[in-house]
N, C-alpha and C positions, 0 to 999 in steps of 0.2 A: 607684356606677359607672354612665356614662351605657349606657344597654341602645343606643344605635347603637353608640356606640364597641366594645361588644362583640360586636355583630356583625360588625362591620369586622374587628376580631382571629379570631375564629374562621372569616369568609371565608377571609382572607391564610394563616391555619395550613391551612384544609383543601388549597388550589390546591395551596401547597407541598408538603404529604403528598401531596397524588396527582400533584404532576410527579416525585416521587421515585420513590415505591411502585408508582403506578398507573399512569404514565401511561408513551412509547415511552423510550429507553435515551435517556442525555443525551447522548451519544458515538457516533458509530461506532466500528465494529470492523476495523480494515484487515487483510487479509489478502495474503501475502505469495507470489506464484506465482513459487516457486521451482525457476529449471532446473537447478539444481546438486543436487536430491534426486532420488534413485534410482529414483524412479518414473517419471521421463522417459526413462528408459535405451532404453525402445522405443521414443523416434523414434531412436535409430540407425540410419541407412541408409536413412530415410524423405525423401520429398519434402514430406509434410503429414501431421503428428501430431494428433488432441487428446486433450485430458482433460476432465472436467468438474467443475467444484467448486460443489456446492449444484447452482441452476439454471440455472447460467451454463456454457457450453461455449469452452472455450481452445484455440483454432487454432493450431497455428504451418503456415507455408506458404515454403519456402524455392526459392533458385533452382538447387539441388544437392542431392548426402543431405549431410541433418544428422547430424550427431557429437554423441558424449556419451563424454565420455573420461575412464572412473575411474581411467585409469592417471596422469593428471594433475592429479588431484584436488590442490590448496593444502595443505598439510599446518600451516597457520596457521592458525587460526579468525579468519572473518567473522563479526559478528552477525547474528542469522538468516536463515544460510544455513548449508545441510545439509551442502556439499563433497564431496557422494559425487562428484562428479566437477570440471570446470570450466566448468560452463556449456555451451550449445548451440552448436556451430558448423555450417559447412559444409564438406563437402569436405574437406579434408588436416586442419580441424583448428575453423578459426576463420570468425567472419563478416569474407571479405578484399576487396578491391577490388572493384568489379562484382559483389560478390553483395548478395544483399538477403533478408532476412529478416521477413516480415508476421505478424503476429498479431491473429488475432479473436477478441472476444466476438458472444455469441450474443443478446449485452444490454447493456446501455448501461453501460457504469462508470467511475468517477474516478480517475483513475491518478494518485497520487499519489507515486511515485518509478521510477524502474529502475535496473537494476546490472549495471556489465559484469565479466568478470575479462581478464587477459591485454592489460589497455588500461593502456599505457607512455608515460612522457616520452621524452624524447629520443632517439627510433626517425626521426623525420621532418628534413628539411632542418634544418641551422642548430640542431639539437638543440631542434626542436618537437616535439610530441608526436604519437602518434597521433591522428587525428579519427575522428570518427562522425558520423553525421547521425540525427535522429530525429525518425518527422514522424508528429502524429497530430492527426484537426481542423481540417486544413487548417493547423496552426503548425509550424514548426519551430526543433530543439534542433540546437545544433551544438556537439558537446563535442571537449574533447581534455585525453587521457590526461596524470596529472600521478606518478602511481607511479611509485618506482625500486625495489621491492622483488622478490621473483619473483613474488608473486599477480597485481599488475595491477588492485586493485580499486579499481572507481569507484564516483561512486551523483550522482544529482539527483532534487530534492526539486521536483515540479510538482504542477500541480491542473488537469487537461484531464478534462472530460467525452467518452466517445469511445468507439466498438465497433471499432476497428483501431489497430493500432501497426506501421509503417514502420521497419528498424534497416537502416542501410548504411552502409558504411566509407568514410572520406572525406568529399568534399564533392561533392551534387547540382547546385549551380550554378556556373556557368562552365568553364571547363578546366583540366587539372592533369594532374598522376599523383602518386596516394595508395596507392600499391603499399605506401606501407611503412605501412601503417592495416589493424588487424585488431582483432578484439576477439571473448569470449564473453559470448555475453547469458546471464546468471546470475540474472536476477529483474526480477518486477514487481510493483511493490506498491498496490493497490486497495481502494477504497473499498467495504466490505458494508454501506453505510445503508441500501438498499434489503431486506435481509436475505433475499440472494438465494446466498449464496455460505455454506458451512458445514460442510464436509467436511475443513478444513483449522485448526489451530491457530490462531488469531488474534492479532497484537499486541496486547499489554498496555495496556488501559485502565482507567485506578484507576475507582472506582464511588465518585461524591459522598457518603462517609459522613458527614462533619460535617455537608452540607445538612441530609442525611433524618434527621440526630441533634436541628439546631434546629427542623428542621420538627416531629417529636414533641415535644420540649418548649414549643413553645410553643403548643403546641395546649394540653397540659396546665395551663399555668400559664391558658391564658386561661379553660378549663373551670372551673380553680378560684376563678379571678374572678368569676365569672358564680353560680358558685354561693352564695360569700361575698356578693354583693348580691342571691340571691333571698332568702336567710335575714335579712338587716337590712330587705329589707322587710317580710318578715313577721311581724318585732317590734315596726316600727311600726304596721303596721295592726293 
């Protein structure tokens, strides 16, 4: 056996072993800040709540007191979401017209979905749906509600890097009346590659077992090549 070629082989086996074993997670971890768990129950009645998960601090900063109403909690199951109650509102119930809803980190993170409940189709003219706007980054989301069930539940799947999220009913630009546009913000789902956030369950991410399964084997097989050609040369010399 050519002794480069088996170096080449047991370079390629080791990288592999150590981007498995040794080296940072292949994945992140997103973690799921959820308003519909019990633990938000004390911004009840609050203008500016937080909590903190890991090292990051979660602001909400509203233009009323916010609500948290377990007496409305969905009696369906979401996937993960907790339902102690129906998400954050303001005021009588929900985020409505002219009110507005901010959210801060204390640090930089990927938001990679949000979820509202209480957001309907055919609430608005013409049997449109309720809107929202959602501005973080300087982009904006403009959703509307497509549920006929009684939960209301939405979700959008984005990727914005961003320390504030923006949520307000309706539409910011131009003129209108969106009176009939409400929604509760029920969740936001963020990126822990930073590995900065860790006080909360994590979304399920499988762990590359078959990699780090061929990455041992074939370290072994090459070990044992290597070994079968020091022994033939040492019958011929």
């Amino acid at each position: 056996m050519d002794n480069e070629k088996i170096k080449g082989w047991l370079a390629t086996a080791a990288l592999l072993a150590f981007g498995v074993f040794g080296g940072s997670s292949a994945s992140a971890a997103p973690i799921m800040i959820d308003f519909t768990d019990a633990s938000w129950l004390a911004a009840q009645g609050q203008t500016t709540y937080s909590r903190t998960y890991g090292s990051v601090e979660v602001t909400l900063s509203a233009t009323g007191a916010m609500t948290f109403n377990a007496s409305e909690a969905p009696n369906a199951p979401v996937a993960d979401l907790a339902l102690h109650g129906d998400g954050i509102g303001i005021g009588n119930d929900e985020i409505s017209w002219l009110e507005r809803m901010d959210v801060y980190f204390s640090a930089p993170v990927t938001v990679l979905g949000y979820y509202f409940l209480d957001f309907f189709a055919g609430e608005g003219p013409n049997g449109g749906g309720e809107l929202a706007t959602v501005v973080m980054d300087g982009i904006s989301f403009v959703d509307e509600g497509h549920a006929t069930d009684g939960i209301g539940y939405y979700s959008r799947d984005v990727s914005v890097v961003t320390t504030a999220i923006s949520f307000l009913a309706g539409l910011t630009q131009g003129t209108g009346n969106f009176k009939f546009s409400d929604f509760a913000l029920a969740g936001i789902l963020i990126d822990d590659a930073a590995g900065l956030i860790s006080d909360t369950d994590p979304v399920s991410v499988p762990e590359p077992q078959t990699l780090a399964l061929f990455a041992a084997g074939l370290l072994g097989l090459v070990f044992l090549r290597e070994r079968r050609a020091v022994a033939q040369f040492a019958r011929r010399g």
